[in-house]
C-alpha positions as CSV (number, residue, x, y, z in Angstrom):
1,X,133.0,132.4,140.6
2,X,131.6,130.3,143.4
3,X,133.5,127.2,145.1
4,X,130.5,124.9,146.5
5,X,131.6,121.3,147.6
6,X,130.1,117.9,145.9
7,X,126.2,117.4,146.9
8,X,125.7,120.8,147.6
9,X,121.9,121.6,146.2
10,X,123.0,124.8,144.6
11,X,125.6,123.4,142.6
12,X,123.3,120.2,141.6
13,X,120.2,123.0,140.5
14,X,122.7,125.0,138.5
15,X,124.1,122.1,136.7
16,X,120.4,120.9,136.1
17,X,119.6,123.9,134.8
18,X,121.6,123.7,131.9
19,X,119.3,121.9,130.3
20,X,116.5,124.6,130.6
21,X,119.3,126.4,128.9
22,X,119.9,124.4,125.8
23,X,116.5,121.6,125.4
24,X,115.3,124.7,123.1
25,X,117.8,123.7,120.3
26,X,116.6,120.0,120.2
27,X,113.0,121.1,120.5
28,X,112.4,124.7,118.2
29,X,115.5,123.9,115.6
30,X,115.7,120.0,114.7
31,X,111.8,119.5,115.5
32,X,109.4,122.0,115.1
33,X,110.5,125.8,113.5
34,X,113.2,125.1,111.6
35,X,111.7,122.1,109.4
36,X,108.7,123.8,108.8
37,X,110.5,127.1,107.8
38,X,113.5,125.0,105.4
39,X,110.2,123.4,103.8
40,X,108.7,127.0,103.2
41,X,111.3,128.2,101.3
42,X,110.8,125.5,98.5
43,X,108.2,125.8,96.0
44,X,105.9,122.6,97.2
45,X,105.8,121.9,93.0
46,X,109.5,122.1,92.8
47,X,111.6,120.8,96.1
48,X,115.1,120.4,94.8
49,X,118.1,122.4,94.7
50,X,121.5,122.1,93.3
51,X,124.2,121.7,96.2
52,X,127.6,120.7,95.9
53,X,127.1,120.5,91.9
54,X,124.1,117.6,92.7
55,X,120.8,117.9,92.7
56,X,118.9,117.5,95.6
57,X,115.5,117.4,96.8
58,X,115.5,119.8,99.9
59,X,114.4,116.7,102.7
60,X,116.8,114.4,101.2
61,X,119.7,117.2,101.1
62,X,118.5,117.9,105.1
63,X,118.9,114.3,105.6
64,X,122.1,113.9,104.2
65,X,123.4,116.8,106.0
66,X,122.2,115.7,109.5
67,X,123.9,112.3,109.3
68,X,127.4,114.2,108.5
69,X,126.5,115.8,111.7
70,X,126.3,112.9,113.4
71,X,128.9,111.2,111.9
72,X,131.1,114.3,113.3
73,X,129.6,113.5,116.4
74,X,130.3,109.7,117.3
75,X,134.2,110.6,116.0
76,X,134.6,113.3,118.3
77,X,132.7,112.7,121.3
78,X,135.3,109.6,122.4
79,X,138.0,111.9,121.8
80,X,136.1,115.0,123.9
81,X,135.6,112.4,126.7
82,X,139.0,111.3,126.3
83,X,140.0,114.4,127.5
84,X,137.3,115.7,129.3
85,X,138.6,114.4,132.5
86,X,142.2,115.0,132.3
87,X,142.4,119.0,131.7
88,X,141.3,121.0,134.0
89,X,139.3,123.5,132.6
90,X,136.5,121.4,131.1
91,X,133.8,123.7,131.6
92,X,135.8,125.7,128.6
93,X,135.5,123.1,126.3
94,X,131.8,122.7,127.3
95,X,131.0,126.6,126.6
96,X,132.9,126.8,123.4
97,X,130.8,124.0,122.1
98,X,127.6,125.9,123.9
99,X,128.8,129.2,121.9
100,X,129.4,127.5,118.7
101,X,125.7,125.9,119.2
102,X,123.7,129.0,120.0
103,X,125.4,131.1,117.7
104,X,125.3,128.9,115.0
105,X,121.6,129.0,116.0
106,X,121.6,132.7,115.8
107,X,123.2,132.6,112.1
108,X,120.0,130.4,111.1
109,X,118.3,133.9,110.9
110,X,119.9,134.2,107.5
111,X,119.3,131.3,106.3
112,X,117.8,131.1,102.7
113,X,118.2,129.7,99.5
114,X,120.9,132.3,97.8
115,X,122.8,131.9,100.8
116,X,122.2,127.9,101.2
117,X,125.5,127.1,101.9
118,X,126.2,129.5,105.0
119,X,122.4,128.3,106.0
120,X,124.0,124.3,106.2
121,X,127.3,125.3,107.7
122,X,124.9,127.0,110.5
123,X,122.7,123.7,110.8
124,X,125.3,121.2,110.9
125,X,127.8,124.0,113.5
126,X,124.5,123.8,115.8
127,X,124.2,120.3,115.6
128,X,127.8,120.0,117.0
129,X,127.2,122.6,119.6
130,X,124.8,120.8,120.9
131,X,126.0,117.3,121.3
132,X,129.7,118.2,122.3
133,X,128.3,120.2,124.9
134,X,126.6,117.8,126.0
135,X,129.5,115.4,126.6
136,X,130.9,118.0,129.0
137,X,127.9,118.0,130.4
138,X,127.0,114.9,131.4
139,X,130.6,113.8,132.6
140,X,130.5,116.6,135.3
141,X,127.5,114.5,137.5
142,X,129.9,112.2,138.9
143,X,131.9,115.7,140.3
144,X,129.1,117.3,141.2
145,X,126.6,115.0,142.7
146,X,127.3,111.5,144.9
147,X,126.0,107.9,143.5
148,X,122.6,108.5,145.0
149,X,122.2,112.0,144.4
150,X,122.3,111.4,140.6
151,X,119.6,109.6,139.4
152,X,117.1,112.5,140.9
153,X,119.3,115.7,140.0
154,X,119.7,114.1,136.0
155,X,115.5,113.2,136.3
156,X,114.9,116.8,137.4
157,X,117.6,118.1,134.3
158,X,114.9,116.8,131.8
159,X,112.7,118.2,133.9
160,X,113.5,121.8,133.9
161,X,114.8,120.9,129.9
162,X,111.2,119.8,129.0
163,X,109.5,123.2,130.5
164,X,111.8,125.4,129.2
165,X,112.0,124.4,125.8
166,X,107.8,124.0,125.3
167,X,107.8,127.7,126.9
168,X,110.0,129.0,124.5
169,X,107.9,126.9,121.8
170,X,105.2,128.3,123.0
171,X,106.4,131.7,122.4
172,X,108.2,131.2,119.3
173,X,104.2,129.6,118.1
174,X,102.9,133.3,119.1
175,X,105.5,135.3,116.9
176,X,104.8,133.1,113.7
177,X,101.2,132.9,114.2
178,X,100.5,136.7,115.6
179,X,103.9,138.5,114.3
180,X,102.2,141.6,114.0
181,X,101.7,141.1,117.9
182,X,105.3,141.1,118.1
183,X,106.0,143.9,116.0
184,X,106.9,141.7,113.2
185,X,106.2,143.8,110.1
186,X,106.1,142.2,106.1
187,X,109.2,143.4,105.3
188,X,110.8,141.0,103.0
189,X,108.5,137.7,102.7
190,X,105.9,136.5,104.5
191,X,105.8,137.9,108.4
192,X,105.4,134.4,109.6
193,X,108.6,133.2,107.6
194,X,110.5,136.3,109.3
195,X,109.7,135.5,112.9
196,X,110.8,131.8,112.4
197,X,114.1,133.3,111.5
198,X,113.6,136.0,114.7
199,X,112.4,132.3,116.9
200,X,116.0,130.9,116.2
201,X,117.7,134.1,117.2
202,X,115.6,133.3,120.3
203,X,116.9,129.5,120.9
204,X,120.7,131.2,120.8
205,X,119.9,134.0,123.1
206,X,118.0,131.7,125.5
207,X,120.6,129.3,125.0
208,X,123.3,131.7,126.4
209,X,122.1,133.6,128.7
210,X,120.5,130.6,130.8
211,X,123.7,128.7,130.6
212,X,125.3,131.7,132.9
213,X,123.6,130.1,136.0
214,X,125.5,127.1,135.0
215,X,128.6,128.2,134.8
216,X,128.6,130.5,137.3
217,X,128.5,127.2,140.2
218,X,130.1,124.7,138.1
219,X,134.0,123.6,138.7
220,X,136.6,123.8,136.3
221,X,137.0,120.2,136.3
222,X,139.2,118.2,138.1
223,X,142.4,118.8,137.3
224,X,144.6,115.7,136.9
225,X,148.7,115.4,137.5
226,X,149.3,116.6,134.2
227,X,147.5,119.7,132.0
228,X,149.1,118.6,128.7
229,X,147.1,116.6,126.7
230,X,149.3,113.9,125.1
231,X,148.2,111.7,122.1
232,X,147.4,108.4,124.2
233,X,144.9,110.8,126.3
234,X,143.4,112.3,123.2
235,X,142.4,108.8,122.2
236,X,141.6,107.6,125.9
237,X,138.1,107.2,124.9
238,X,138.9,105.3,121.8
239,X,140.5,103.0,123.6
240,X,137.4,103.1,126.4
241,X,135.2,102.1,123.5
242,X,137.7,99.2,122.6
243,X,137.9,97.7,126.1
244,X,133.8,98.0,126.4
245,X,133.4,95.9,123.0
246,X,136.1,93.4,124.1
247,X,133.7,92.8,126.9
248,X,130.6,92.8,124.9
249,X,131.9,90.6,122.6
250,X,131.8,87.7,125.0
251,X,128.6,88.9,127.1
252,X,125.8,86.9,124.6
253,X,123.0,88.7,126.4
254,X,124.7,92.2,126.3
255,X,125.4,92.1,122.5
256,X,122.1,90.6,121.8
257,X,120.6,93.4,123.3
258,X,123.2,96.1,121.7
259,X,122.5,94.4,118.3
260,X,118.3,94.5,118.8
261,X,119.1,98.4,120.5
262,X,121.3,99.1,117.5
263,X,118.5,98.4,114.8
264,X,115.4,99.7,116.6
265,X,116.8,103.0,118.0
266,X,117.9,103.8,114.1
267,X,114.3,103.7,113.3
268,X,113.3,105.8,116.4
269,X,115.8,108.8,116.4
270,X,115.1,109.0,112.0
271,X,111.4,109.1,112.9
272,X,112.2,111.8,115.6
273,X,114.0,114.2,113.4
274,X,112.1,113.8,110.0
275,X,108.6,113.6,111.5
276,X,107.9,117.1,110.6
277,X,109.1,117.2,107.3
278,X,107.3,114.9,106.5
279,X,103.9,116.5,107.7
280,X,104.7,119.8,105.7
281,X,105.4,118.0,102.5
282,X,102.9,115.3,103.0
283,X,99.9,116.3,104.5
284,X,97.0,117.9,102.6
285,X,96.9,121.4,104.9
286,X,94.6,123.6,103.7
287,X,97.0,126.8,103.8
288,X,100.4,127.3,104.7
289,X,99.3,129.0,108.0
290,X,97.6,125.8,108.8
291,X,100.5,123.6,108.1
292,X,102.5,126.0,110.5
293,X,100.4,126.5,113.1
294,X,99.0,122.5,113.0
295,X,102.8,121.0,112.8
296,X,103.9,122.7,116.1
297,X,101.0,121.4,117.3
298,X,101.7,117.9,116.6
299,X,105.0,118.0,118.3
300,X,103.7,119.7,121.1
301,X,101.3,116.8,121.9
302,X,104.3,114.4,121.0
303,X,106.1,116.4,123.6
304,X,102.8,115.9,126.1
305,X,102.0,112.7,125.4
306,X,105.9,111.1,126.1
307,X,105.9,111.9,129.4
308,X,102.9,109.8,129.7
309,X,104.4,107.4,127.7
310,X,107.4,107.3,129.8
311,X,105.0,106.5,133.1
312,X,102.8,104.1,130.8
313,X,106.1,102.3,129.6
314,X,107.8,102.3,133.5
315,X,104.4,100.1,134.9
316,X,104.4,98.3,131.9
317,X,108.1,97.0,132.6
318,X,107.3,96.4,135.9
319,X,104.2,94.1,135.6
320,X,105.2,92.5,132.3
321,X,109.1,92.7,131.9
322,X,111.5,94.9,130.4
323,X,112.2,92.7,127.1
324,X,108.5,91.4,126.6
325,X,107.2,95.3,126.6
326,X,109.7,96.8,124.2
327,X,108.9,93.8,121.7
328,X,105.2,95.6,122.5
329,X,106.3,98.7,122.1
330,X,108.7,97.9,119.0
331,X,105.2,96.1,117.3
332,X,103.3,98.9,117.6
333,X,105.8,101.4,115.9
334,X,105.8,98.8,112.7
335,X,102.4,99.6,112.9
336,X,102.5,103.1,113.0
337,X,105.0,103.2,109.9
338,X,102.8,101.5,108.3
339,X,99.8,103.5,108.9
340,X,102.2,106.4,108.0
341,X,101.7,105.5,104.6
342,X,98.4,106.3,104.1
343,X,98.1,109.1,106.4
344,X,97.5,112.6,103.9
345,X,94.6,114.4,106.3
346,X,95.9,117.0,109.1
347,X,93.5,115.1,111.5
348,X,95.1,111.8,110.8
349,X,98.4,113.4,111.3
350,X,97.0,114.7,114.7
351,X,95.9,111.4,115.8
352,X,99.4,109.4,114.5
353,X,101.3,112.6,117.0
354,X,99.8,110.9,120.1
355,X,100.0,107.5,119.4
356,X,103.9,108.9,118.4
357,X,104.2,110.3,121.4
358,X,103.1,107.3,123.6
359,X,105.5,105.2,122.5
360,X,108.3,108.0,121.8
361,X,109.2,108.7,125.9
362,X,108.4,105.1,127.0
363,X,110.7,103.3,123.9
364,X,113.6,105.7,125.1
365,X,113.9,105.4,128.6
366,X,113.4,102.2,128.5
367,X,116.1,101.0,126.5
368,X,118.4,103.3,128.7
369,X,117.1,101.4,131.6
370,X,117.6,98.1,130.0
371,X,120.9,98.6,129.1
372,X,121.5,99.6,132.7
373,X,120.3,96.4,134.1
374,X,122.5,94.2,131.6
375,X,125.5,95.9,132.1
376,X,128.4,93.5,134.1
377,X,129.5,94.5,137.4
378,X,131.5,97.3,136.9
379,X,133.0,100.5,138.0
380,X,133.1,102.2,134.7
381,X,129.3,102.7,133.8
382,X,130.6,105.8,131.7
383,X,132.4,103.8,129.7
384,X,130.0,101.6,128.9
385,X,127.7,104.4,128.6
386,X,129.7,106.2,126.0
387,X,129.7,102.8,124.2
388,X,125.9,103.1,123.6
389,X,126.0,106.8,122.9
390,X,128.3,106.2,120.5
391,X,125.9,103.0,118.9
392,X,122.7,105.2,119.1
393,X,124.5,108.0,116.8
394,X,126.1,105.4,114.2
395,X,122.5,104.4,113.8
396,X,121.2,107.7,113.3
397,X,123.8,108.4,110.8
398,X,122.3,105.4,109.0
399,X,118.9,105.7,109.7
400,X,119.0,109.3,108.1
401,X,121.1,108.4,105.3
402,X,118.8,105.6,104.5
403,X,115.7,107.6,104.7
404,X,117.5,110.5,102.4
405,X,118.9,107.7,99.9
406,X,115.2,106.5,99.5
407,X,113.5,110.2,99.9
408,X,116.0,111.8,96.8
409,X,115.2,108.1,94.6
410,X,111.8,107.9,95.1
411,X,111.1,111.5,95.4
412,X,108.5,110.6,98.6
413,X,109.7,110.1,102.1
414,X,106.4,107.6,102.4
415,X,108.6,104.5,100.9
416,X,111.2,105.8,103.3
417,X,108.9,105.5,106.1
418,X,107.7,102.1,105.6
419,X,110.8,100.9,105.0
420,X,111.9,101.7,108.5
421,X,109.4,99.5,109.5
422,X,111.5,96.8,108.4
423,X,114.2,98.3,111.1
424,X,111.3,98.0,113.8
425,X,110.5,94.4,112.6
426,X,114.0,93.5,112.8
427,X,113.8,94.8,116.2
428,X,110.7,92.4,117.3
429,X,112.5,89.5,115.9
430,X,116.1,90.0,118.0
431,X,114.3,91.2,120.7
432,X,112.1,88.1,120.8
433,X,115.4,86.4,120.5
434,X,117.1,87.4,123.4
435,X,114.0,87.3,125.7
436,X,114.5,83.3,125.5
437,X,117.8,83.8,126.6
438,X,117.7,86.4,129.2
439,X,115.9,85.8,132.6
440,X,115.4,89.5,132.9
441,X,112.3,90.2,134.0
């Protein structure tokens, strides 16, 4: 265990490099193996399943299961940043959601249809892994780094997250597409179906072993006067999240932007997680290889093509103004949901990955930013910044039960898609509304 003081560059690299540690979950499980290995195990004639005595079809059931997730999430993470800064051993509530995460991610190896609901429990466990982690994880920069050390160390945290997770990706794209290579042999199934279940033991391993270097440097936590958590600090955050909305409720330009945020960003993160669903049940591949290999593809050029994005979006703001280029941005997605719904050849699906990806980085970093520059003067950014985290997962939850309501109706996620082009639309329209208001440039 090693005691280094605030600012010291070890300690800001090792806390950094948690994210090279646990990007691969975000990446390999809810974008690119793990849909396309779920949709394999369905017969593409017959997608449904009976789960909880209903019967589903498999993207819906996916859907449905991801917004519990979330749902879990924005309840707990107030009450894990409630705490978070009163006990002093913080880092053990970050690494027993870490655990939970990886080895949830390690169970996903025996995932499969006669064993469907050990396969969800896994899914939705990871899911919480990952986020509650990552609540311990972002309230240690203000221990670990000063004010104008931490833009740069949390820039270079994506950083390092972004590398490692495409070179895992990368790798985990050799097993399934050479598994004989790896000395993947046709056991039971399809090779390629076995080393996607081998590729998730990978994103656990990876996940724990990297994370050593993290907690190795990192502090317990401050420890404050007393260790016993008490009811009114369990709900600390709660009551965080009430104070924040007092304030937003009579800041007109904060809550028209919040509102705008709140509709758009339900759109975005849906898009995000369904995207490759809805290439393997949509898209005309000419084999299953071809879906396989040509969906981690596509995600690797969204992954590409966002950083891009980000440095297209970052001069755009500059020359034209934040509000003015994410009513651009947010026109150019109802566009793309649109186009969505006529898409059905691989080479379409290609091209509708980069334009994805252009606007994907930028549209995220962005609203981040603007949020930033419309907060009041304050002290207590977290707070604040806990209030939007918990807004962007609220909309998730209804963005992906919206999509699974209209996906297990219709029995096509197309109509789901084009309607969250309505969500985008919406977006414009408050957007365009607040940019008469606001004198942000």
């Amino acid at each position: 265990m090693s005691h280094l003081l605030k600012g010291d560059k070890k300690l800001l690299n090792a806390w950094a490099f948690y994210d090279w540690a646990n990007s691969a979950y975000p990446l390999v499980i809810s974008s690119a193996i793990f849909p396309i290995f779920y949709n394999a195990l369905f017969d593409a004639k017959n997608p449904y399943l009976t789960v909880f005595g209903y019967h589903f079809k498999n993207s819906a059931l996916i859907s449905f299961v991801t917004a519990v997730g979330f749902l879990v999430v924005a309840f707990i993470s107030p009450l894990l940043s409630g705490i978070a800064d009163y006990v002093g051993n913080k880092k053990s509530f970050m690494q027993f959601f870490c655990y939970l995460g990886a080895l949830s991610c390690i169970g996903l190896n025996w995932f499969s249809l006669d064993s469907i609901y050990f396969g969800l429990l896994c899914y939705f466990l990871g899911l919480i892994g990952f986020w509650g982690s990552l609540v311990f994880y972002n309230s240690y920069l203000p221990d670990i780094a000063y004010p104008e050390q931490q833009d740069a160390i949390s820039a270079k945290g994506y950083s390092l997250g972004y590398f490692g997770s495409v070179l895992l990706l990368m790798v985990n794209l050799g097993m399934v597409m050479q598994p004989e290579a790896f000395g993947i042999s046709n056991t039971s199934g399809s090779a390629a179906i076995k080393a996607m279940q081998y590729s998730f033991v990978t994103v656990g391993i990876w996940w724990i072993v990297f994370s050593q270097y993290t907690y190795y440097y990192l502090p317990k936590g401050n420890r404050s006067t007393s260790k016993k958590v008490t009811t009114s600090i369990l709900f600390n955050g709660f009551k965080e999240l009430k104070t924040v909305w007092a304030i937003v409720k009579q800041n007109v330009i904060l809550q028209g932007y919040l509102r705008s945020f709140f509709v758009y960003s339900m759109a975005v993160q849906t898009v995000m997680l369904i995207a490759t669903y809805f290439g393997a049940q949509e898209i005309a591949w000419s084999s299953e290889s071809e879906s396989t290999t040509g969906l981690i593809i596509c995600i690797l050029v969204i992954q590409l093509v966002a950083i891009a994005g980000a440095f297209i979006t970052s001069y755009a703001s500059a020359k034209f103004g934040n509000i003015p280029t994410l009513v651009a941005i947010n026109s150019f997605w109802v566009l793309l949901c649109i186009a969505a719904y006529f898409i059905t050849q691989p080479f379409e699906f290609y091209i509708m990955a980069g334009l994805v990806g252009l606007v994907m980085g930028g549209i995220q970093s962005l609203s981040r930013s603007t949020y930033s520059k419309l907060l009041p003067e304050t002290k207590d950014t977290a707070s604040f910044f806990s209030f939007y985290d918990v807004a962007e997962k609220i909309g998730i939850v209804i963005g992906m039960l919206v999509y699974g309501l209209i996906d297990q109706i219709t029995g096509s996620p197309r109509f789901a898609i084009v309607f969250l082009a309505l969500f985008f639309l919406t977006g414009v329209v408050l957007l365009i509304q607040l940019h008469k208001k606001t004198k942000l440039t």
